[in-house]
N, C-alpha and C positions, 0 to 999 in steps of 0.2 A: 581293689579300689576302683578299678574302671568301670566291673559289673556296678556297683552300685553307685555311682557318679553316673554312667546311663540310664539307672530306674530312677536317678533322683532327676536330673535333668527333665529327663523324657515327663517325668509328672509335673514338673513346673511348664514345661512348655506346651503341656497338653490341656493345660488350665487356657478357656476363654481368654483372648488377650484383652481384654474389655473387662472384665473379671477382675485378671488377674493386677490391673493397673488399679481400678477401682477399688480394689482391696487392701492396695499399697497404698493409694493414697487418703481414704478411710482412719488407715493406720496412725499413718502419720499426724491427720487433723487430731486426732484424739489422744494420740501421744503428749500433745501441748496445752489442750486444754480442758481436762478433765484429771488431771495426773496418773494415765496409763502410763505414759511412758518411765511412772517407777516401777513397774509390770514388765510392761512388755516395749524390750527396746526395740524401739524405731530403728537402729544400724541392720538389725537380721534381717528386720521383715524387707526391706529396699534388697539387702543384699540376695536375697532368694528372689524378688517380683524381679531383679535387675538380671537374672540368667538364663530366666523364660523368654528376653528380647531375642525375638527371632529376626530382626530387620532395624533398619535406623528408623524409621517412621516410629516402632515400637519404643525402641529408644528415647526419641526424644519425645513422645508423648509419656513417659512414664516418667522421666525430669521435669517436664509440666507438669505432669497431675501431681507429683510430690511437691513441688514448691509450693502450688498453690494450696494442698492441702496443708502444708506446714503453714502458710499463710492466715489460712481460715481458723485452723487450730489456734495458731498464738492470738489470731483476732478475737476469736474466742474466751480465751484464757484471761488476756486483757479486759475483757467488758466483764467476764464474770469477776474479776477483782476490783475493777473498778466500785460495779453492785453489791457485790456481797463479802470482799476481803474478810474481814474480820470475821464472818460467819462460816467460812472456808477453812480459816486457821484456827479456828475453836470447835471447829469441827471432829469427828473421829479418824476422815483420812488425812485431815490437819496438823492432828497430833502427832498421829503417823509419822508425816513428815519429819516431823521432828521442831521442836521451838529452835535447835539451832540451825537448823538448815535457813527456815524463813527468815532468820536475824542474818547468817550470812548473805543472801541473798539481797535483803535491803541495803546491808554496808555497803557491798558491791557498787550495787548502784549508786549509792550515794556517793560513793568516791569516784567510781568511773561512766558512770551516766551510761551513752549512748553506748561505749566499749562492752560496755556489761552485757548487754543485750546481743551483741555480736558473738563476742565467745563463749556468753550462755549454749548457745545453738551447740557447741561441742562438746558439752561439759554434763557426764552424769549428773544426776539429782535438781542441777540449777537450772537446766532446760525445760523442764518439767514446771519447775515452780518460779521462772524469772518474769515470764510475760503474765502471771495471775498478779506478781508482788509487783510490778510496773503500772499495774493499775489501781493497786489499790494504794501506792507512793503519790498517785497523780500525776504520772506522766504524761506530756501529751502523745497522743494517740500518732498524729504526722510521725513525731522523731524516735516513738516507738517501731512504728512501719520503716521508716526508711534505715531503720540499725538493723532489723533484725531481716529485712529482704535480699539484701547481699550474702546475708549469713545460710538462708538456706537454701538461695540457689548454689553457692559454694561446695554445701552441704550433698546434695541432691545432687550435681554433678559426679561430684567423686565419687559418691558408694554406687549412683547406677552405672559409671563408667567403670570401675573395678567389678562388678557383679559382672558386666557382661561382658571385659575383658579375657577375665577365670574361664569363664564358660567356652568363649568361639575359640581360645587357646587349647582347650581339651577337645574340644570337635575338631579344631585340625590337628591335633596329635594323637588322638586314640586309637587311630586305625594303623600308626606306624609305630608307636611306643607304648610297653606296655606300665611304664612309669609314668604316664602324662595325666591320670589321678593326683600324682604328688606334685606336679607341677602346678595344673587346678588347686589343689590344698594349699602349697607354698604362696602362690600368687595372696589369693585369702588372705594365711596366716600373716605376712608381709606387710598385707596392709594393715592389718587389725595392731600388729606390733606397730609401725608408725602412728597408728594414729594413738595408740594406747600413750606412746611417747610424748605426742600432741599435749594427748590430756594432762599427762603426768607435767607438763609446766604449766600448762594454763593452770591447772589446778595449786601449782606452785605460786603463781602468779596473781593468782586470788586471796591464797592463805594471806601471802605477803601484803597484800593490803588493807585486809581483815586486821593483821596482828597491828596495824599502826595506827589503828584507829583507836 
């Protein structure tokens, strides 16, 4: 476990940190607005740029460039719905989607407005497709921004502060334990289990108001 937590370490940190930020946060834009991120989840790729922070400077430049590209993404996301909704959702990655996905998406909103937009940010599939269906509802733009920019600095805190927790806990205990691979793992798994729990009631939380509509 240690051998290869130090080849894997070592190649994320050996990545350009300029690179390796830019590429996270690339990710992220395009996780929101294009719908990658029913591809490729945005939690990994943070959580891998988030254990190459070799310093706090690193750190908190890599919680900036993620918000902002989570930012620019759902800005994104929003004006292509705004223009083309219905051409997006009639589309083939539209379909995709699924008709019930975009119908739950809209209820959401329509019941809980601003909230929607908040707990979207943590929620598979609705993250993806809430700030495209916020535009093409008509929401304004302001009250779309100020919901969903708490949500993903929230966001963006936790998984680069867990990514690079994992990591400088396995740099100080690799050299004295030879378990401190599972310790790096467990931290991880921990979190991924809480947040999974997260999901598991937002996502309760949503049905629930889904079904009373």
């Amino acid at each position: 476990m240690n051998a290869f937590l130090d080849w894997f370490l070592s190649g994320v940190g050996s990545v350009d940190p300029v690179l390796r930020v830019g590429l996270a946060g690339l990710a992220i834009m395009l996780e929101t607005s294009v719908l990658v991120g029913l591809v490729i989840p945005g939690d990994t790729v943070v959580l891998v740029a988030a254990t190459g922070t070799a310093s706090t400077e690193e750190y908190i430049a890599l919680i900036v460039v993620i918000i902002i590209g989570a930012l620019i993404g759902e800005s994104i996301g929003f004006a292509l719905g705004h223009a083309f909704g219905p051409a997006i959702q009639h589309s083939k990655v539209g379909k995709w989607v699924g008709h019930k996905n975009w119908k739950a998406a809209e209820r959401f909103l329509e019941h809980r407005g601003g909230w929607a937009i908040f707990i979207s940010r943590f929620l598979p599939v609705l993250h993806s497709i809430v700030p495209l269906t916020a535009g093409i509802t008509g929401m304004d733009y302001r009250r779309f921004i100020a919901w969903t920019a708490p949500a993903c600095t929230l966001w963006a805190i936790a998984y680069v502060t867990v990514g690079r927790t994992a990591a400088l806990t396995y740099e100080q205990l690799s050299q004295s334990l030879h378990f401190a691979g599972f310790i790096f793992a467990g931290i991880i798994v921990l979190f991924i289990v809480v947040m999974a729990l997260v999901k598991k009631s937002l996502e309760r939380y949503t049905k629930h108001h889904h079904d009373d509509d």
